[in-house]
LODRENLO-389414 format. One record per residue: z, x, y of N, C-alpha, C in turn; residue number from 1; residue in one letter. Coordinates in nm, 3 decimals. Example, Ala and Ser with C-alpha at 12.3 -4.5 7.8 and 13.67 -1.06 7.14 Angstrom:
<atoms>
ATOM/0.780/1.319/-0.569/0.780/1.230/-0.450/0.780/1.320/-0.330/1/A
ATOM/0.708/1.285/-0.225/0.714/1.367/-0.106/0.787/1.290/0.003/2/S
</atoms>
This chain:
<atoms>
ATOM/-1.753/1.598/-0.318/-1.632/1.604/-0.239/-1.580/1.463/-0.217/1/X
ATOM/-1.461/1.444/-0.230/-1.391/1.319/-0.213/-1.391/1.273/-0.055/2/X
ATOM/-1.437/1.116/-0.081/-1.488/1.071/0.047/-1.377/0.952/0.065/3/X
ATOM/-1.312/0.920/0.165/-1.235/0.788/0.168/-1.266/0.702/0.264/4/X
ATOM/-1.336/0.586/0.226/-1.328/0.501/0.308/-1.210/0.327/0.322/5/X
ATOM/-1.207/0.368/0.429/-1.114/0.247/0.498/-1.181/0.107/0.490/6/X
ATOM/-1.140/0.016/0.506/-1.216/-0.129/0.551/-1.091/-0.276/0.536/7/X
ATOM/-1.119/-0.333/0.604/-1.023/-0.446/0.697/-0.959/-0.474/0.759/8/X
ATOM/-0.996/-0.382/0.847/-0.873/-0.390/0.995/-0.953/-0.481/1.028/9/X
ATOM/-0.900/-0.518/1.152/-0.942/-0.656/1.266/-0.844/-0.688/1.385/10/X
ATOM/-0.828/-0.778/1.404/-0.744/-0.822/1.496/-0.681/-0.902/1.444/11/X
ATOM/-0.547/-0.966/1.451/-0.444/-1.039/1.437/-0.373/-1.081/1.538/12/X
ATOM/-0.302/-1.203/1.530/-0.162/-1.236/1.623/-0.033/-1.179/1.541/13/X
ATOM/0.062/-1.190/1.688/0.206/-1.159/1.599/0.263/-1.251/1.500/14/X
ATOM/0.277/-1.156/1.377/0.348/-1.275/1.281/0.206/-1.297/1.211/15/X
ATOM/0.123/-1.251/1.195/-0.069/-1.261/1.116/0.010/-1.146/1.013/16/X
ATOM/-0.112/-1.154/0.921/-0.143/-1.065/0.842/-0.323/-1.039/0.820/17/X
ATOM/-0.273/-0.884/0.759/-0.420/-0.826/0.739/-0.374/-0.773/0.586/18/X
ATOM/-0.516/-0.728/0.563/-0.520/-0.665/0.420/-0.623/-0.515/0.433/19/X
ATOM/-0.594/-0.405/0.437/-0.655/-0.289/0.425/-0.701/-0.248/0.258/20/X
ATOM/-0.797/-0.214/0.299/-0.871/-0.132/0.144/-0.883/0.006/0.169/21/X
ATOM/-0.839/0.086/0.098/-0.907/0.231/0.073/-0.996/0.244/-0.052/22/X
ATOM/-1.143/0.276/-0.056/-1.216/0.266/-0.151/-1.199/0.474/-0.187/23/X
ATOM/-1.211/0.522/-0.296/-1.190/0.651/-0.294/-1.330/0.695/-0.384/24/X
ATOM/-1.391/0.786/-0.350/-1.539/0.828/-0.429/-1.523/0.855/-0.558/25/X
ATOM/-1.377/0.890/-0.612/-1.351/0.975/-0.724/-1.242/0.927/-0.753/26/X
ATOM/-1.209/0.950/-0.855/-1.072/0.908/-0.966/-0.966/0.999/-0.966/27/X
ATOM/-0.865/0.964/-0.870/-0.756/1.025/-0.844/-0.622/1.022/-0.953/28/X
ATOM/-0.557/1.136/-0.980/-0.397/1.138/-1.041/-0.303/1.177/-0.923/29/X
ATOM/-0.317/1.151/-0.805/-0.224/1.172/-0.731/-0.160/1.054/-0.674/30/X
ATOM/-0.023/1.103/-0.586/0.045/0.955/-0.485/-0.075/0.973/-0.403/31/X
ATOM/-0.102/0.864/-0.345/-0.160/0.785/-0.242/-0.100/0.760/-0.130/32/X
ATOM/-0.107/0.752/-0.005/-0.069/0.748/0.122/-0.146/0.644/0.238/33/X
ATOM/-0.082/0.542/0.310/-0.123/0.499/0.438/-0.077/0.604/0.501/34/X
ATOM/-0.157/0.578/0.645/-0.125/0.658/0.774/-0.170/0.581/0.871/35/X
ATOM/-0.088/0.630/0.981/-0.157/0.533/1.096/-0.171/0.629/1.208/36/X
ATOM/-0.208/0.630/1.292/-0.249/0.665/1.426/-0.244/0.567/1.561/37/X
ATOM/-0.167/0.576/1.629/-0.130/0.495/1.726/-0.197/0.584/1.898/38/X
ATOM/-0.253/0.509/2.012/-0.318/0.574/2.069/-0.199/0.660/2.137/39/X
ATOM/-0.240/0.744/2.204/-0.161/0.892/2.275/-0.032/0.938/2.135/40/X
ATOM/-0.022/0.868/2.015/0.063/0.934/1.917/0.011/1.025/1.806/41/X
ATOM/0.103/1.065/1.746/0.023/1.156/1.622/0.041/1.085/1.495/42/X
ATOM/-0.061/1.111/1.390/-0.054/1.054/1.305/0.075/1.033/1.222/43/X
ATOM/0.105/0.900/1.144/0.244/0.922/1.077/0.186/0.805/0.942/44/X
ATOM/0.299/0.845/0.866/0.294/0.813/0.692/0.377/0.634/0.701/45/X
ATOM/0.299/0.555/0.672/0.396/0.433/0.668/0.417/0.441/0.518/46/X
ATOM/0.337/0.460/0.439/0.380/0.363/0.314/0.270/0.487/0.175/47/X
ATOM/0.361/0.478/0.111/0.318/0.592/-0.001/0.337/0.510/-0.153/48/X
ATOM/0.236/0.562/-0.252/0.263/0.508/-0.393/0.231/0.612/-0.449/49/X
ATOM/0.282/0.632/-0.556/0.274/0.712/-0.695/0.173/0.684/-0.775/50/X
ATOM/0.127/0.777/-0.862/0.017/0.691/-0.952/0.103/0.622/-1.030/51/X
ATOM/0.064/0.562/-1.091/0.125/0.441/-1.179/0.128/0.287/-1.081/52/X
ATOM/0.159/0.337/-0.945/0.195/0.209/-0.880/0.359/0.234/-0.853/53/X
ATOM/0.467/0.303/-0.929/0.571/0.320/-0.863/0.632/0.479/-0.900/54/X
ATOM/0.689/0.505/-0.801/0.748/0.421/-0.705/0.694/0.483/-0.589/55/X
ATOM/0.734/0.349/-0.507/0.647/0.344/-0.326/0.754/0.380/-0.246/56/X
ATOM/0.698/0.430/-0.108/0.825/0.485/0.011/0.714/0.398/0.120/57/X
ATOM/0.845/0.344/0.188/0.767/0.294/0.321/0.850/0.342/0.423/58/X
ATOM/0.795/0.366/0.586/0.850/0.409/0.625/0.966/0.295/0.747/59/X
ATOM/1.072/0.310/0.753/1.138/0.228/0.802/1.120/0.098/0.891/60/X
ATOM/1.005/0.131/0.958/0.961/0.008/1.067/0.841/-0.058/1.019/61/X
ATOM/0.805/-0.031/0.860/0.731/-0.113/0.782/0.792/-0.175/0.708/62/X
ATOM/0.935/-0.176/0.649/1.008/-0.222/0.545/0.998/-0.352/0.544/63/X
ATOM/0.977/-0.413/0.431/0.966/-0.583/0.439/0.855/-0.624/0.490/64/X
ATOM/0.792/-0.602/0.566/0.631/-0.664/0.599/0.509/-0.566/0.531/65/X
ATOM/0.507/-0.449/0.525/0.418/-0.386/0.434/0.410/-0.341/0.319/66/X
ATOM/0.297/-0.384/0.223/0.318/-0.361/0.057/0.147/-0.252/0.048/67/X
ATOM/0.167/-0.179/-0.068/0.074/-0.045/-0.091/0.108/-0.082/-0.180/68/X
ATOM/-0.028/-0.095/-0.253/-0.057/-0.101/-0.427/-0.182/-0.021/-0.408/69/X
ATOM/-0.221/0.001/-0.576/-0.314/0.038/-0.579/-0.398/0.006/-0.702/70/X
ATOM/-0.568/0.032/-0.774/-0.601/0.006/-0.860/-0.657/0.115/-0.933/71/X
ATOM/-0.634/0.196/-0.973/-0.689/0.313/-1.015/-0.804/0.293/-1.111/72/X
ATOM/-0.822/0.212/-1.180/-0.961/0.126/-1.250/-1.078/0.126/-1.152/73/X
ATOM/-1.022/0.051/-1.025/-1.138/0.068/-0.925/-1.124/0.184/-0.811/74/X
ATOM/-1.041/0.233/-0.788/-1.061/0.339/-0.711/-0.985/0.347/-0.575/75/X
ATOM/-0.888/0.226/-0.559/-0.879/0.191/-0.473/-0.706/0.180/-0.461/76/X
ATOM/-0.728/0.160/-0.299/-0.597/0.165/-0.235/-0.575/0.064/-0.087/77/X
ATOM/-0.473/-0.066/-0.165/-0.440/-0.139/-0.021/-0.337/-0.157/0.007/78/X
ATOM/-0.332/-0.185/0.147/-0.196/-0.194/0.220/-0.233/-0.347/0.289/79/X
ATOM/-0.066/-0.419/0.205/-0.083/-0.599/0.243/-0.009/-0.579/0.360/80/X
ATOM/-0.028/-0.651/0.462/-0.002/-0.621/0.624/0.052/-0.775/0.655/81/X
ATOM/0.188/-0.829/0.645/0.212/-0.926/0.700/0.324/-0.931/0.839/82/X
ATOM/0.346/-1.032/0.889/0.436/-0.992/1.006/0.427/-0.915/1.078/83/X
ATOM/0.296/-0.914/1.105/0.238/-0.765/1.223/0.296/-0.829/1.319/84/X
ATOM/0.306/-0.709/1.424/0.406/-0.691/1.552/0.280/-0.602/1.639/85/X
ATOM/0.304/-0.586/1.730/0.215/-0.554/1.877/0.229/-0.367/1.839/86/X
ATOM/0.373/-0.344/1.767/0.383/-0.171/1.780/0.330/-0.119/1.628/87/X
ATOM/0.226/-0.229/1.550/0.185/-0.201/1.414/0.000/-0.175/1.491/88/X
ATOM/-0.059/-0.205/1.625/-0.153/-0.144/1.702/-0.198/0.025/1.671/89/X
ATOM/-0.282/0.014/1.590/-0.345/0.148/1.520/-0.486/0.157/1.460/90/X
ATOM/-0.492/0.294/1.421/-0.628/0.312/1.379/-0.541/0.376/1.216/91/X
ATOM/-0.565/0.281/1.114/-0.520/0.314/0.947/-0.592/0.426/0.866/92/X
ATOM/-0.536/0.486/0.812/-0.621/0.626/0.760/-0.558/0.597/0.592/93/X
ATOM/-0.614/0.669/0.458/-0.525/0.656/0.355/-0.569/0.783/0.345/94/X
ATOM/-0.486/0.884/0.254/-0.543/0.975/0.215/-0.406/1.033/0.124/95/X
ATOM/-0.398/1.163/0.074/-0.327/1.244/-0.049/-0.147/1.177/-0.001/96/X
ATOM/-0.062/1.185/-0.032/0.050/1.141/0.040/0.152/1.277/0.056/97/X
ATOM/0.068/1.374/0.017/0.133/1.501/0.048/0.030/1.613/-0.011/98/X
ATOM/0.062/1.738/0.031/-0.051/1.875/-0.022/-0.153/1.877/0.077/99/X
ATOM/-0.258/1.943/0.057/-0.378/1.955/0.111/-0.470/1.836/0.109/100/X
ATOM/-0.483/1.772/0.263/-0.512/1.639/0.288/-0.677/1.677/0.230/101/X
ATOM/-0.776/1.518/0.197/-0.915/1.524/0.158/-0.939/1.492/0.321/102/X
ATOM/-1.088/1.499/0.304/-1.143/1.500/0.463/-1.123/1.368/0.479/103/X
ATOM/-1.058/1.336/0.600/-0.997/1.201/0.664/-1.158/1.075/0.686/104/X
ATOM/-1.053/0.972/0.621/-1.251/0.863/0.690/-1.211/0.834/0.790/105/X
ATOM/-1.282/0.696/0.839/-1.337/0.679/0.976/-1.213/0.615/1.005/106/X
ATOM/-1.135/0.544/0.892/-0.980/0.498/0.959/-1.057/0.325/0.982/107/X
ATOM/-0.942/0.230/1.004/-0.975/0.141/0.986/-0.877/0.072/1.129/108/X
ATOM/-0.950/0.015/1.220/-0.822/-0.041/1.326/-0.782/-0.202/1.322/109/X
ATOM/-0.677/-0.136/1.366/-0.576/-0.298/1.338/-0.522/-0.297/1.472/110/X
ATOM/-0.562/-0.402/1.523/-0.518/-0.466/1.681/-0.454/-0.556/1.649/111/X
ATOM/-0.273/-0.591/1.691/-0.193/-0.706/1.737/-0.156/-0.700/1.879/112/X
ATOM/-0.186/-0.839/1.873/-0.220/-0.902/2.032/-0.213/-1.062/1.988/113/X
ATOM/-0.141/-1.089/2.122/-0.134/-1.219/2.164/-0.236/-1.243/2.223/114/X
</atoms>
């Protein structure tokens, strides 16, 4: 069963950047998806890729500071995180970018703070 794990959240200042990894157990032909989770919110889709690598959808209040690539050689899926802002404060999830989601990993958190 396809397992996804997250890894490189941390903490940042405003105006920092981070770099997220999604490592995936198995060799995917599907789009790919960030997600985030913000506390008392529900989960939402920032930033999506196609296989191939294009084309990507981000979602409006990521435009210009967040990039989703991916490596399908290695298995993997990141989201480049620059110009974080205090309302980019979440717990990062990647998973299918549409259809029947795989079982969610542990999510990866990203704290901006002054």
């Amino acid at each position: 069963q396809m397992q996804l794990v997250e890894s490189g959240g941390g903490s940042a200042q405003p105006g920092g950047s981070l770099r997220l990894s999604c490592l995936m157990t198995e060799t995917v032909f599907v789009s790919m998806a960030w997600y985030r989770q913000a506390p008392g919110k529900e989960r939402e889709l920032v930033a999506s890729i196609s296989r191939g690598g294009t084309p990507t959808f981000y979602a409006d209040s990521v435009k210009g500071r967040l990039t989703i690539s991916r490596d399908d050689a290695k298995n993997l899926v990141y989201l480049q995180m620059n110009n974080l802002k205090p309302e980019d404060t979440a717990v990062y999830y990647c998973n299918k970018a549409s259809g029947n989601m795989w079982p969610w990993g542990q999510g990866a958190q990203v704290t901006v703070s002054s």
